[in-house]
N, C-alpha and C positions, 0 to 999 in steps of 0.2 A: 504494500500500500504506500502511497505517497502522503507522505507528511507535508501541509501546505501549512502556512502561515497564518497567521490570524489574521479574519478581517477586520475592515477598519470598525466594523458596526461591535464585532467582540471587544476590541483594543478599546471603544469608545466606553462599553458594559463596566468592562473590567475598573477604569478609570473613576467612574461614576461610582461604583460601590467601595473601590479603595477610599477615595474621598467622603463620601460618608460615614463610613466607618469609621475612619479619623476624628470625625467632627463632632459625632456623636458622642465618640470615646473622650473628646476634650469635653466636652458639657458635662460630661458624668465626672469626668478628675473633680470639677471648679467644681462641682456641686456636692462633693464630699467638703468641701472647706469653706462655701459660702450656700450652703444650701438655702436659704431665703432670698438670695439672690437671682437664684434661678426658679425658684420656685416649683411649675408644674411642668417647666421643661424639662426634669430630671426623668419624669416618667416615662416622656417620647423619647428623648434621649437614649432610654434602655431600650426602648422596644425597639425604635431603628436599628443602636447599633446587634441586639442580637441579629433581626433579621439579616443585615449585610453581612454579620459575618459568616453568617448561615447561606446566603447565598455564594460569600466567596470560596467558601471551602465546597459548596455545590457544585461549581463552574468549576473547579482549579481539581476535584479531584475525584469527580464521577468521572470513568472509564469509558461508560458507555455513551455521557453527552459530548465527552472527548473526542472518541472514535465517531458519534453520529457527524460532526460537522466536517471531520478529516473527509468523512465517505463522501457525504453529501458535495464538498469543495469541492474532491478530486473528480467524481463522476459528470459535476457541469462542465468543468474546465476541460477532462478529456474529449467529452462531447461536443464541445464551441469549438474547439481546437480541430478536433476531424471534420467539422462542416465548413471550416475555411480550408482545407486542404483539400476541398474535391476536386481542383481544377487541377494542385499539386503544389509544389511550394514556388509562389511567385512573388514579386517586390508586395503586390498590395494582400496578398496571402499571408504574408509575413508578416504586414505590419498590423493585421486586425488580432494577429496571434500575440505580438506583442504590447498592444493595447487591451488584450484578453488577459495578459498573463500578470502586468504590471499590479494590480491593485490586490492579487491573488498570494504576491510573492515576498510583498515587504522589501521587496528592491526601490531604489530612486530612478532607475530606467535599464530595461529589459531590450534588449538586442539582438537580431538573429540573422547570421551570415549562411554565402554558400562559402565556393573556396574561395573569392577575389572580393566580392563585393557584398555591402550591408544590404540586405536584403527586405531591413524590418527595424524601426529602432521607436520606443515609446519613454517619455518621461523626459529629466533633465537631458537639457544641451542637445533637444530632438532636433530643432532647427539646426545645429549645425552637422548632422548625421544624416541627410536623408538617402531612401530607398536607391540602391546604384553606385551610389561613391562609393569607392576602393575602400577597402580594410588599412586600417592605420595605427594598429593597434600590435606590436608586438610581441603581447601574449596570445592574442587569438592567432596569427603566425605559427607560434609555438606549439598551439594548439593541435594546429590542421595538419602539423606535419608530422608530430608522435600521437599524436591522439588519447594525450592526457589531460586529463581533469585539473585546473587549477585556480587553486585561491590565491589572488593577489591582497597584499595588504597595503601599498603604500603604490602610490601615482606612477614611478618609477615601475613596477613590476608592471604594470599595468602597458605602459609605453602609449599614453593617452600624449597628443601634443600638447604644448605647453601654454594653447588659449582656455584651455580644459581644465580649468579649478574646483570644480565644483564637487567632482569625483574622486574619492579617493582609494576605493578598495572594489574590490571585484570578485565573480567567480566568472569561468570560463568552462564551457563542458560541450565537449565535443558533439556533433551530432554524425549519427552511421546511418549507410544503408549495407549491409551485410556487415563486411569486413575492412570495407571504403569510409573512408571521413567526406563528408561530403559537406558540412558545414558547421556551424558552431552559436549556440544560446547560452548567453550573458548576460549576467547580470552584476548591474553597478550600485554602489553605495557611496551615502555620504562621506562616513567615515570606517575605520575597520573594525571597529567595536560593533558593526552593528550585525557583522558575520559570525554568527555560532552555528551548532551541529543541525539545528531545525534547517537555518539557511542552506548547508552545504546537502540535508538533503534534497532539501527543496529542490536546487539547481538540478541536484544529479537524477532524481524523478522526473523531472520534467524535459529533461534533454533523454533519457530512457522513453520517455509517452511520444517525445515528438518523432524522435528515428523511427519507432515502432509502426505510428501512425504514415507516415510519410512511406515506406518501405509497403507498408500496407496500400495506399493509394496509388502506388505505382506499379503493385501487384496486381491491385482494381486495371488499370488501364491496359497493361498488357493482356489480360484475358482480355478486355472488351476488342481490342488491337487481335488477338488471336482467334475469335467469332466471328468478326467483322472484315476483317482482309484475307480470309480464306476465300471469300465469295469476290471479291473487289480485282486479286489476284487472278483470279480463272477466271474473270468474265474480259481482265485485259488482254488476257491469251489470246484466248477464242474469239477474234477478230474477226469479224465474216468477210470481209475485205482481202486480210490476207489469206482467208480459207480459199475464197474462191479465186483470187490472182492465182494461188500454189496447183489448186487443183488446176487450173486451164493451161500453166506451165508445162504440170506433169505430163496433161493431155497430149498437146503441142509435140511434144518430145515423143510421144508414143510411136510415130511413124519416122520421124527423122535418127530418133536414138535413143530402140527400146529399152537399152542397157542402162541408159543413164536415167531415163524414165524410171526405169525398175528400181535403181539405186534409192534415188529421188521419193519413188512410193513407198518405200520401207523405212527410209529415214522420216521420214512423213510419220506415220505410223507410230514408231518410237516416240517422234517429238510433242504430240499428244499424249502417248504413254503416261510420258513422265512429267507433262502438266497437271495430270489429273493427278498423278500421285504425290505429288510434291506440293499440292497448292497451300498446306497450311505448312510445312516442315520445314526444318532447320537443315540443308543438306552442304557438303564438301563443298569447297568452293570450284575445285576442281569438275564437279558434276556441273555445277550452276555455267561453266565457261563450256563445259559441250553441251550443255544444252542450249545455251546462247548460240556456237558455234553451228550446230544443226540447223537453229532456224535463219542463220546466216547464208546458211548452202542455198537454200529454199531463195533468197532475195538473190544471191548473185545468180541463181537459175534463171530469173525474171530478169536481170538487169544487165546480166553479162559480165565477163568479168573486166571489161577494158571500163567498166562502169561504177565498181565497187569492191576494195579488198582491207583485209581486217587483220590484225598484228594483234597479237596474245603475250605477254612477259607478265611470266607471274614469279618469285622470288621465291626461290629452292626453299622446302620446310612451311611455304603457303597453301599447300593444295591441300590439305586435311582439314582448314580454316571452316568452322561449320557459319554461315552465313543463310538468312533465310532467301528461301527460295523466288526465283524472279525477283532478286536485286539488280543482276547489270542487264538482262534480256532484254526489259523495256527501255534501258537506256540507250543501247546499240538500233531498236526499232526505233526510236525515236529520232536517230541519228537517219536514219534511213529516210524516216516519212518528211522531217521537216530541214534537214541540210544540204541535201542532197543540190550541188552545181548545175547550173545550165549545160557546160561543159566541164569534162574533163570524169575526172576517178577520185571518189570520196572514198579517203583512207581511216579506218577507226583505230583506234589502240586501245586498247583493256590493257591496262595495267595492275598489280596488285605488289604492293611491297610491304614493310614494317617500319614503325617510327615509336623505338621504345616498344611499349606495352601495347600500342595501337598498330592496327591496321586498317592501313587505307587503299582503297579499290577505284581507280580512277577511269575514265571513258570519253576520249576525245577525238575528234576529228578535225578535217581540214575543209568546212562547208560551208556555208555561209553565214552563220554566223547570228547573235543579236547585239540590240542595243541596250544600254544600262535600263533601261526602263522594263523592258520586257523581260529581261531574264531576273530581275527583282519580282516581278509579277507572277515568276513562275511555284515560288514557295507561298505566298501568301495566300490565309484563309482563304479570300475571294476566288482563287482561283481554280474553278469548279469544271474546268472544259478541256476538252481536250487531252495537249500535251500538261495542262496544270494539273490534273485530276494523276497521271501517273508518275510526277514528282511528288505532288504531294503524298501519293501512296508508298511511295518510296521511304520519302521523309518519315513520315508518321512509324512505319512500321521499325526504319535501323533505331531512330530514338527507344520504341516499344521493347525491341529484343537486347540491346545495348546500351539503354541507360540516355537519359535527357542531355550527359553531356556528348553526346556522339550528335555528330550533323549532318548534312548535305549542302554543299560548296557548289557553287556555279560560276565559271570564267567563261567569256563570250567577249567576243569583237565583229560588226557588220564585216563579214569578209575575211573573217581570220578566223572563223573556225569555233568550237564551243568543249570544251573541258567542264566535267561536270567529277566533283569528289565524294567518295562518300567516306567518312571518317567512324570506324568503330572502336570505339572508347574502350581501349583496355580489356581488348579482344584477343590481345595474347600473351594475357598476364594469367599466371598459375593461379589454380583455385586455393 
């Protein structure tokens, strides 16, 4: 269970009956030595201070009204906290969780990063912390890169700059998704007196609730990503377009060169094979480039080859790479349907290499190419047609199976051709 804080509305209780108590208990002292002085206040006097003290030792050491408000705290805050993370952890996601968590925790202002930038900041010195600006703090630094838990006690530990007085002590508690640091919830105080063992667990419960939650909603999206682009993926296959160019090719060939026709119809055959069984799975990357490569036969059958040829380099110890299915296909079709030269020979390259713990799957050509404006259009929400609809399926899905920091990159020049990347985040890092 998480141990939260006292609200202000208990802190306020608490205050009022100490105070009473006090008050009460000075009337009664003065009214053992002046009792005519005080007269019939001596009576109330008693009966107050029994009652408060009755109610302090009520509050301060029933168990069970102890643990009711811990349960009660902790169950709203985990629940407000999971309903601003359904979209997933973003700057204005962050910062309602931050303004959730600040009156809950007895912090002065409550913080929440990824790896680079504040993503969330509620309470003192908010104006000068907002959602996006870099991390400037190096303990949270410290944080992301062991993935230890830390209480600062003095401004120094902390590495607040030096317009920042107001703060003097801190905790710092990493936040996971598996095994990965993926960003960090903080919490800042006045002074450092006002960090005890409630606070440290406070921190450390609620950077626990939020990984948990967070790990959880991105679990949510990948199954939804795993229902939903199984259908979106086979229906971009099965193009009736290029079903029926393929069939009239193969046709065509039947009398001039039933050999290569017959080739042609088998590879055919296959290469729906393995659309239909491949449409929701994770397969070698090595399969995904003949499967590409097959439906490439099929196009230079239709176009010739003084019309279209493709170059493959994949980087020895790449081809085991499990990547999901129909990642570069539609980028090589797309290459085809919309670059393709008035004159001349559109040349592709598929590339696949490694950088560190990532690997990256590139797909470019020499065709005609766009402008900054169109190839910005090609990731964005709106863009629901077409060649947008198989980028974006693209996009959606390497984030889904590899994590929100994995992307898809697009290079484009009118007339120079178009390079598209796809980057998988620490796709060949050991489990």
């Amino acid at each position: 269970m998480i141990a939260v804080g006292k609200s202000h509305f208990a802190r306020v209780l608490d205050l009022l009956l100490f105070t009473t108590l006090v008050l009460s208990g000075a009337v009664l002292v003065v009214s053992l030595y002046e009792p005519e002085a005080i007269g019939q206040l001596n009576v109330v006097a008693g009966v107050t201070f029994t009652v408060s003290l009755a109610l302090i030792i009520f509050v301060r050491l029933n168990p069970d009204s102890v643990r009711a408000r811990q349960s009660d705290a902790t169950l709203r805050i985990a629940s407000e906290t999971l309903a601003c993370l359904q979209e997933g952890l973003t700057i204005p996601s962050a910062q309602k969780i931050c303004r959730l968590l600040l009156p809950a925790t007895g912090a002065s202002a409550v913080s929440i990063t990824d790896r680079e930038h504040i993503m969330g900041y509620a309470g003192l010195e908010e104006l000068y912390n907002p959602g996006g600006s870099p991390i400037r703090t190096k303990a949270t630094h410290a944080t992301l890169n062991d993935g230890q838990m830390r209480v600062l006690w003095t401004p120094e530990e902390i590495g607040f700059p030096s317009t920042i007085k107001t703060l003097r002590a801190g905790i710092v508690v990493p936040l996971r998704r598996g095994d990965k640091i993926i960003g960090a919830l903080k919490l800042y105080y006045r002074r450092a007196r006002e960090i005890n063992e409630t606070q440290y667990a406070v921190a450390e419960g609620l950077g626990e609730l939020l990984s948990t939650q967070i790990a959880a909603v991105e679990l949510e999206q990948q199954t939804k990503l795993a229902t939903t682009m199984e259908l979106k993926a086979l229906q971009s296959q099965i193009n009736p377009h290029f079903l029926f160019n393929t069939i009239n090719t193969i046709a065509s060939l039947v009398r001039t060169d039933p050999d290569r026709a017959r080739l042609l119809l088998r590879e055919f055959a296959i290469f729906y094979r393995r659309t239909l069984e491949n449409s929701d799975d994770m397969v070698e990357l090595v399969r995904e480039i003949e499967q590409t490569s097959r439906y490439f036969t099929f196009e230079v059958a239709r176009f010739g080859e003084e019309r279209l040829g493709m170059e493959v380099h994949i980087e020895p110890g790449l081809e085991d790479l499990y990547v999901p299915a129909f990642m570069v296909q539609p980028l090589v079709e797309n290459a085809v349907r919309h670059a393709m030269p008035q004159e001349g020979r559109l040349i592709i390259n598929i590339t696949a290499e490694s950088d560190g713990d990532d690997a990256i799957i590139s797909v470019s050509d020499n065709g005609i190419g766009m402008d900054a404006e169109s190839t910005r259009k090609l990731l964005m929400p709106e863009a629901s047609k077409g060649l947008g609809i198989a980028m974006k399926n693209i996009n959606e899905r390497l984030r889904g199976y590899f994590g929100t920091e994995s992307s898809m990159k697009i290079e484009s020049m009118p007339g120079n051709g178009t390079k598209v990347y796809l980057i998988l985040k620490d796709a060949l890092k050991d489990d």
